[in-house]
LUMNUVO-952971 format. One record per residue: chain; residue in three letters; y negated, z negated, x negated of N, C-alpha, C, CB in turn. Coordinates in steps of 0.1 Angstrom, whole numbers, plus 2048, in hexadecimal, padded with zeros to 3 digits. Glycine has a CB too. Layout:
# LUMNUVO-952971
 gunu tikol  nv  nw  nu cav caw cau  cv  cw  cu cbv cbw cbu
    A   ALA   Y   Z   X   Y   Z   X   Y   Z   X   Y   Z   X
...
# end
This chain:
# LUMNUVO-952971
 gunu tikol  nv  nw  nu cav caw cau  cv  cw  cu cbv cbw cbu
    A   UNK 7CB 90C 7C1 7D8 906 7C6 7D7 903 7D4 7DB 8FA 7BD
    A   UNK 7DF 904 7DA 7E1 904 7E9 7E8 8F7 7F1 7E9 911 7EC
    A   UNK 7E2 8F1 7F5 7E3 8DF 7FA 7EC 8E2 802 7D5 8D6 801
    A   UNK 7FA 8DB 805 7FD 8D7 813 803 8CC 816 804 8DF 819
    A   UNK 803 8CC 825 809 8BD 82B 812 8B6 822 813 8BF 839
    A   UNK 819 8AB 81B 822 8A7 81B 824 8A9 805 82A 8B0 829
    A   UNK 81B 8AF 802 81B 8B4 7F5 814 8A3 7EB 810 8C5 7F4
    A   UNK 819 8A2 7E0 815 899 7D7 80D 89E 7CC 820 892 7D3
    A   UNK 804 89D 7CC 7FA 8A2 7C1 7F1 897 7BB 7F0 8AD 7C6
    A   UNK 7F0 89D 7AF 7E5 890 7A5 7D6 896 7A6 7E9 88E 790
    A   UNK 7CE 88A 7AD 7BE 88A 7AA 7B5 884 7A4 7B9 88A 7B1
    A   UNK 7A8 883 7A5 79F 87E 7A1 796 876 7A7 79C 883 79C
    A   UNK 796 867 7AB 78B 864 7B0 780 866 7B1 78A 85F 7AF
    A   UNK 775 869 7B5 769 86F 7B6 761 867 7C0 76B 87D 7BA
    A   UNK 764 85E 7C7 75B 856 7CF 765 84A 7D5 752 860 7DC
    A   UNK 75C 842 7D8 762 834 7DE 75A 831 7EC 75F 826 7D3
    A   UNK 75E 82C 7EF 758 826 804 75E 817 803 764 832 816
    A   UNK 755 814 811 75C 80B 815 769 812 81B 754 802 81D
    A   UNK 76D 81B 825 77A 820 82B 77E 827 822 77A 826 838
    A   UNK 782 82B 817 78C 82F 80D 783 836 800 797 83A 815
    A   UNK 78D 83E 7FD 784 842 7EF 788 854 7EE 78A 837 7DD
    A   UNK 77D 85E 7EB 780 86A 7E4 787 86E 7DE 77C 86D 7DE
    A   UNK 790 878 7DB 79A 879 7D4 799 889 7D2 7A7 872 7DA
    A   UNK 794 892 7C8 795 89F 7C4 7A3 8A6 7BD 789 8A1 7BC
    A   UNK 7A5 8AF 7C3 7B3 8B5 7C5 7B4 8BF 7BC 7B7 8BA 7D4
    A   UNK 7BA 8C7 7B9 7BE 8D2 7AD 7B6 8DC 7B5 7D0 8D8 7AA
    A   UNK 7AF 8E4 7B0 7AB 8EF 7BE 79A 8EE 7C0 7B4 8EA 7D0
    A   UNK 796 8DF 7B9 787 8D9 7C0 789 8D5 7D1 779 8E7 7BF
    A   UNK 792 8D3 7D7 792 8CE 7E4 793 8BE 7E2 79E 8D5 7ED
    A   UNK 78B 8B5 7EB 787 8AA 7ED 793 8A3 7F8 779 8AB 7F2
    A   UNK 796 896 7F8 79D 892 801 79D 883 801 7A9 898 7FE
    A   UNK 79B 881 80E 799 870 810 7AA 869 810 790 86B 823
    A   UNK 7A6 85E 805 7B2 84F 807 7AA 847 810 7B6 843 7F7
    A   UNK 7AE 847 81B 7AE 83A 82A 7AE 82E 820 7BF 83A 838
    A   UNK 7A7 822 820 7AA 816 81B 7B8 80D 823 79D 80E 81C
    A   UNK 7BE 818 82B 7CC 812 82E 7D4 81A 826 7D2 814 83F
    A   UNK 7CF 821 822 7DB 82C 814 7DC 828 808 7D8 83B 810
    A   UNK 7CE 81D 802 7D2 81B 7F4 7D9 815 7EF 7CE 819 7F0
    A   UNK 7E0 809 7F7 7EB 803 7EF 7F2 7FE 7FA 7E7 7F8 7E5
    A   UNK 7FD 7F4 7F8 806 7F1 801 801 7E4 805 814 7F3 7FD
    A   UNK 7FD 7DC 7FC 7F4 7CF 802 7EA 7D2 80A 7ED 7C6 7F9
    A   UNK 7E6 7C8 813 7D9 7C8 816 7C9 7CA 80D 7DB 7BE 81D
    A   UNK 7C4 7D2 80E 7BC 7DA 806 7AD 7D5 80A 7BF 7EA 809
    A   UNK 79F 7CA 806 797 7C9 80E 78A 7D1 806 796 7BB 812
    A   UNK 78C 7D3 7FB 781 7D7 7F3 78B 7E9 7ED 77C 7C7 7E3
    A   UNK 786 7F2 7EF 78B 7FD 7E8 78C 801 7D7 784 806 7EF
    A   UNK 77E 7F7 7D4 77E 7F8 7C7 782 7EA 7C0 771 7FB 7C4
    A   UNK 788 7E5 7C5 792 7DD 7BF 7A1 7E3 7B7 794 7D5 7CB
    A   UNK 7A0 7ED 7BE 7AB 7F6 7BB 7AA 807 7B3 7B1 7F7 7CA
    A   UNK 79E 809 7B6 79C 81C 7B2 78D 818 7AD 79D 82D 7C3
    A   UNK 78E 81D 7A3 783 81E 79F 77C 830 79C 785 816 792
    A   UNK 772 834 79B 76C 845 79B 771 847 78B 755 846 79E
    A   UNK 774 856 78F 77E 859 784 78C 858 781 77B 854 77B
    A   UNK 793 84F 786 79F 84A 78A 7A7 855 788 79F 845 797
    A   UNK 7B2 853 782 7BC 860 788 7C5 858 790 7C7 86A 77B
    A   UNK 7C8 863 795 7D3 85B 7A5 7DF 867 7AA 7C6 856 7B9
    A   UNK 7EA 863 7AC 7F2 86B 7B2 7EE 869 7C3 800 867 7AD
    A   UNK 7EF 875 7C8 7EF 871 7D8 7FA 87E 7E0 7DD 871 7DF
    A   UNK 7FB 875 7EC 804 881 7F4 7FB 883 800 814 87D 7FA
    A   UNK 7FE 894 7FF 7F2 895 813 7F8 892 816 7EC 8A1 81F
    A   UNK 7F3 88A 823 7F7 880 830 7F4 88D 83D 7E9 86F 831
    A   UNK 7E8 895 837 7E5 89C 843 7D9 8A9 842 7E1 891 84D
    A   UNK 7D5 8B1 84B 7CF 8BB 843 7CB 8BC 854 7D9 8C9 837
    A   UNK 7C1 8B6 858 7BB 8BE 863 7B0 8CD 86A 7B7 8B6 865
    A   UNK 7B0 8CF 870 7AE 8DE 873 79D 8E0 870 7B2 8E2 885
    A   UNK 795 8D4 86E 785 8D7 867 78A 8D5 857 777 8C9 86C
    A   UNK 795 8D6 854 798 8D8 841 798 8CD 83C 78E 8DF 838
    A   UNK 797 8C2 842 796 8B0 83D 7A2 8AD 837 795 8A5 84A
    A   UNK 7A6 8AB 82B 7B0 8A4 826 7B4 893 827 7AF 8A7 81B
    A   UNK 7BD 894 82F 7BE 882 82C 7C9 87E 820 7C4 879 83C
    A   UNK 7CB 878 81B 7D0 876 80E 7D9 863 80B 7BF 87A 803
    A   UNK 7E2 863 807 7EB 857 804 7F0 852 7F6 7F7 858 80B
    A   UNK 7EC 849 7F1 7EF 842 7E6 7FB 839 7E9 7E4 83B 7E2
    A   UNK 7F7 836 7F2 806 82D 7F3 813 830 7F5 807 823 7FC
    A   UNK 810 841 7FD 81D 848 800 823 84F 7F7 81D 850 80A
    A   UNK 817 851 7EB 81B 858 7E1 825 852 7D6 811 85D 7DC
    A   UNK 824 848 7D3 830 83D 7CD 83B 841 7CE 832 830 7D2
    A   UNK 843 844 7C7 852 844 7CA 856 833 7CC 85B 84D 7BD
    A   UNK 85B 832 7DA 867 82A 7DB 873 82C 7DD 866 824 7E3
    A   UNK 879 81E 7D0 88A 81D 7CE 88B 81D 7D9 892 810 7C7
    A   UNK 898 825 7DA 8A0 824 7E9 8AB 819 7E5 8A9 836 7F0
    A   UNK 8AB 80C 7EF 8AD 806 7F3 8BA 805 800 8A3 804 7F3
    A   UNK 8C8 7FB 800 8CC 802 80E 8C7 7F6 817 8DD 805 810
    A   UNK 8CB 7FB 81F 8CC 7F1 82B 8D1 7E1 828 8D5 7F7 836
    A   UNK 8DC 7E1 822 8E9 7D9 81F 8DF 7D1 814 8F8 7E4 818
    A   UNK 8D9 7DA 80A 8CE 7CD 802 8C3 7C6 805 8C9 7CF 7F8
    A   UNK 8BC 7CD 813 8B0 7C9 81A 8B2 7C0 823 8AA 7D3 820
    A   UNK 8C0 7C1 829 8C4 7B0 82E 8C9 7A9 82A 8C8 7AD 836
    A   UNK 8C8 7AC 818 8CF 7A0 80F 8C4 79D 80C 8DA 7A1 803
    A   UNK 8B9 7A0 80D 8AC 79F 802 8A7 792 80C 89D 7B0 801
    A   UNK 8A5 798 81B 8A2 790 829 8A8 781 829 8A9 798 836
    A   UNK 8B6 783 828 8BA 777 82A 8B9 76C 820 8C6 778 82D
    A   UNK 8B8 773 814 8B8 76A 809 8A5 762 809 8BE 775 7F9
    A   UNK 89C 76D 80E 891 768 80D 891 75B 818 888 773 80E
    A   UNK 896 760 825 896 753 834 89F 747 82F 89E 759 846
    A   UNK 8AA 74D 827 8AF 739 824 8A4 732 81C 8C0 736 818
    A   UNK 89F 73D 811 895 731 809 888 72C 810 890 737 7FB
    A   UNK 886 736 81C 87C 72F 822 87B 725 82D 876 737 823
    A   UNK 88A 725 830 88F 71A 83A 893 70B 835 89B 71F 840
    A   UNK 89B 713 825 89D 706 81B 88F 701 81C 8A3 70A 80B
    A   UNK 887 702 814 878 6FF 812 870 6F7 81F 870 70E 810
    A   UNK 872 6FE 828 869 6F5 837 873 6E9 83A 868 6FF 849
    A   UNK 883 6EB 83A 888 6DB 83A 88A 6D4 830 894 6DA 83F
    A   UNK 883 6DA 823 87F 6D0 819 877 6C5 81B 87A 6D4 811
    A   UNK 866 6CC 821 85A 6C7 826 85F 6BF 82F 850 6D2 82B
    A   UNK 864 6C1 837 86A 6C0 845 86D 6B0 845 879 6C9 848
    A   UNK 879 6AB 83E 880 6A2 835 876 69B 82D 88A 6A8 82C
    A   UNK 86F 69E 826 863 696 81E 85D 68D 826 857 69F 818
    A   UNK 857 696 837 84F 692 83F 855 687 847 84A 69C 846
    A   UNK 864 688 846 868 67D 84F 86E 66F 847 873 683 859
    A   UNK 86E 670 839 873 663 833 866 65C 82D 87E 666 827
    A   UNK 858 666 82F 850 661 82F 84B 656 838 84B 668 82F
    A   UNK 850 653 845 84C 650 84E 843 653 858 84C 64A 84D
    A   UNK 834 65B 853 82F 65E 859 827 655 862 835 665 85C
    A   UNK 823 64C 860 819 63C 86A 810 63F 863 81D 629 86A
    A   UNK 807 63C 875 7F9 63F 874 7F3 62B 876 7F3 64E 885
# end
């Protein structure tokens, strides 16, 4: 089977690192997940997340000219499309509650009095 840029294929974990983990492709070709590709959180341990053996969907990220595959877990996810119109309803609704919330504290701190 013939790999390219931009394609979503299912593999197999086959090794772990500290900078990402192995991932074997249909074909027997090998391809590195960057520990910035395995998830969308911040990622500090790789095997916190993939374990050897693993099946995993991934998408090439990239196919450089010494045959190196780089490889994405996180791009491979389908994300809900979302519009605009709900991403700054999502926004605003999250900054009132977190404005509500600090002039809550805010208010606590001052009918406390606060004397040293």
């Amino acid at each position: 089977m013939s790999i390219a840029k931009g394609q979503i294929v299912e593999g197999v974990v086959t090794g772990i690192t500290k900078f990402g983990a192995f991932v074997e492709l249909p074909g027997g070709v090998t391809g590195l997940v960057h520990i910035s590709e395995v998830a969308d959180s911040y990622v500090k341990e790789v095997g916190d997340y993939l374990k050897e053996k693993d099946k995993v969907k991934v998408k090439v990220i990239n196919i450089d000219p010494n045959g190196k595959i780089g490889l994405s877990i996180r791009q491979a996810k389908v994300k809900p499309d979302i519009s605009f119109e709900e991403k700054l309803s999502k926004f605003l609704k999250d900054s009132d509650e977190k404005i509500a919330s600090l002039n809550k504290n805010l208010n606590s701190k001052r009918r406390s009095g606060n004397r040293y």
